[in-house]
C-alpha positions as CSV (number, residue, x, y, z in Angstrom):
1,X,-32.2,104.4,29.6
2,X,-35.3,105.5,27.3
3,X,-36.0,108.3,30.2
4,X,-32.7,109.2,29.4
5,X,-32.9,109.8,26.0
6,X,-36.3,111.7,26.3
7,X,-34.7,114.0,28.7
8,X,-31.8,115.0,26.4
9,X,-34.6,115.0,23.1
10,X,-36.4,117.6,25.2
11,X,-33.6,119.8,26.5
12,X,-32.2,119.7,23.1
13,X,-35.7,121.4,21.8
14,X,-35.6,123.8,24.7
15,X,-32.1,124.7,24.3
16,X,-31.0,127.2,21.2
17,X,-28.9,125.4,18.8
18,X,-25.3,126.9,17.9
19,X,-26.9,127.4,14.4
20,X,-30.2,129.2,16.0
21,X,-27.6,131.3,17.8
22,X,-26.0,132.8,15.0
23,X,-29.8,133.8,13.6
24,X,-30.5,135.7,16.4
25,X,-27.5,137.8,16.6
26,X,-27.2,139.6,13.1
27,X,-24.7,141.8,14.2
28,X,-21.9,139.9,13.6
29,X,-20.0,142.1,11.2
30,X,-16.6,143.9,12.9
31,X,-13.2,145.4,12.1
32,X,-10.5,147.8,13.4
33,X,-11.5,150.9,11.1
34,X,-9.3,153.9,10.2
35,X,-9.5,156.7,7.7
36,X,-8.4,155.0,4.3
37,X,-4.4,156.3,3.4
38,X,-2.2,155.4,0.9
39,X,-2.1,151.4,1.5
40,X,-4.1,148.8,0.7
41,X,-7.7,149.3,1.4
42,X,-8.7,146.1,3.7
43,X,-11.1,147.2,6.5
44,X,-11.1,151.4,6.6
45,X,-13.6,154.4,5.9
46,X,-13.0,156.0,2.6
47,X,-15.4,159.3,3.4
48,X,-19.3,159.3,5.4
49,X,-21.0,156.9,3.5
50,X,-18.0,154.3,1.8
51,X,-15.9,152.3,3.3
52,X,-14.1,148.8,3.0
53,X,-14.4,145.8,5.0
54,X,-12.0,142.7,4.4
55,X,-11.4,144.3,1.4
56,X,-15.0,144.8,0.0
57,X,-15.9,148.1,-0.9
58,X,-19.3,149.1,0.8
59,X,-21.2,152.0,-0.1
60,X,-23.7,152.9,2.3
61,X,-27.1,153.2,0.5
62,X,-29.3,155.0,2.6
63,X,-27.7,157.9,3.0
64,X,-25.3,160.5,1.1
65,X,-22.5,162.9,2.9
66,X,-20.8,165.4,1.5
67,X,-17.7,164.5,-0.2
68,X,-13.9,164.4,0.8
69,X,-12.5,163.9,-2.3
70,X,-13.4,166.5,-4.5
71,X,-15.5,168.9,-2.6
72,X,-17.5,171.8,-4.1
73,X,-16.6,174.2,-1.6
74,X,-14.9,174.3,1.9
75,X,-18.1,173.7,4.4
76,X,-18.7,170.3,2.0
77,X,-14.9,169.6,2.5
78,X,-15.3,170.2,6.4
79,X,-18.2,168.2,6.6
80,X,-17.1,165.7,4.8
81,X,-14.5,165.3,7.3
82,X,-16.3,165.1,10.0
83,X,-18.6,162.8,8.4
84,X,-16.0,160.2,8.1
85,X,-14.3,160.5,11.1
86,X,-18.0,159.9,12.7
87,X,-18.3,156.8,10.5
88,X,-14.5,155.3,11.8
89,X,-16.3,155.9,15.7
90,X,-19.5,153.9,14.9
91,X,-18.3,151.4,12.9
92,X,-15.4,150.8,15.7
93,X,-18.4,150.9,18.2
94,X,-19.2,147.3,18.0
95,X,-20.4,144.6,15.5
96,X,-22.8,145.5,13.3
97,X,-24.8,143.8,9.8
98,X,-25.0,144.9,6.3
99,X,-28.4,144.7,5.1
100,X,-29.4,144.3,1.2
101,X,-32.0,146.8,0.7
102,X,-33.0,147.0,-3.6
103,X,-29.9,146.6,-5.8
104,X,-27.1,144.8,-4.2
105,X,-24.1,146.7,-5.9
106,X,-24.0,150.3,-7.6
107,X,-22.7,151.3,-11.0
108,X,-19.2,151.4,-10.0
109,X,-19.7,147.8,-8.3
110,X,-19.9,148.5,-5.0
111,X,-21.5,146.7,-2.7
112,X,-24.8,148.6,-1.2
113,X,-25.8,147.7,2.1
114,X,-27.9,149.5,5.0
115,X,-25.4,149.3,8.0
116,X,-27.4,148.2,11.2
117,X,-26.6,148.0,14.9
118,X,-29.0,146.4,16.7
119,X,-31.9,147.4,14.1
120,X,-30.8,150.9,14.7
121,X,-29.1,152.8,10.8
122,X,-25.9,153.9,11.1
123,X,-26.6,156.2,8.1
124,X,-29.5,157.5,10.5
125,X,-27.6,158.6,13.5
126,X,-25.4,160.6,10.7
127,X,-28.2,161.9,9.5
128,X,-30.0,163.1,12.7
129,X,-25.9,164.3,13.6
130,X,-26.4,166.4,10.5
131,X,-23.3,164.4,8.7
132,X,-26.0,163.1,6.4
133,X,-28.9,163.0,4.1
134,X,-31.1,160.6,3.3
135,X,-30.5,158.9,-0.3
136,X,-32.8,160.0,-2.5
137,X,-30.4,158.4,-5.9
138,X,-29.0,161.6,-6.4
139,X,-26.2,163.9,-4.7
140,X,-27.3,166.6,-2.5
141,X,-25.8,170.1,-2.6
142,X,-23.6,170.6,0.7
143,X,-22.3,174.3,-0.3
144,X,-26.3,175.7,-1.0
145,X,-25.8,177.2,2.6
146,X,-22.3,178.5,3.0
């Protein structure tokens, strides 16, 4: 019986607990995203870099796209659309974690968070798309161009 209980003491060490598990998969954020309409705002993209998810509002903080809202000229407003279509396709791509990186909400009380898949940004694959640019705590100019 004690031979017993030494084997199940050492396969418990070897194996991974349930709790282990959960550490080393940090992707374990996911939702059905669409483009933000009218309705309430539970899990959907609201432009590039802001978006809600079980009704949180997340702004993404390393990055900045142009804006959708109140564009400064038509290439931002362009842009800005396909900036957060892009955003609906990789957050839909899979799970995905929300990383604290420096202050954990903005002024308006958003949550900031760097949004990883497998250690890989999401704001960097919209910045190397060119949907993006990197946050440098200030708005770029999207229309300096067109």
């Amino acid at each position: 019986m004690k031979s017993l209980f030494r084997t199940a003491a050492a396969l418990a060490l070897l194996l991974p607990s349930a709790g282990s598990l959960q550490a080393r998969s940090p992707d374990a954020e996911a939702a059905r995203f669409d483009q933000c309409g009218a309705g309430p705002r539970i899990s959907c993209v609201v432009d590039g870099d802001t978006f809600w998810l079980h009704g949180t509002k997340i702004r993404i903080a390393d990055i900045n796209t142009p804006e959708v809202s109140q564009p400064s000229c038509p290439a931002e407003a362009a842009l800005g659309q396909r900036a957060k279509a892009r955003l609906v396709e990789l957050l839909n791509s899979g799970p995905f974690a929300l990383e604290v990186q420096g202050r954990a909400t903005d002024r308006y009380g958003r949550a900031l968070r760097v949004v990883t898949r497998n250690g890989q940004s999401l704001g960097a694959i919209l910045t190397a798309e060119g949907l993006a640019e990197r946050w440098q705590g200030r708005r770029g100019n999207w229309c300096a161009n067109s």
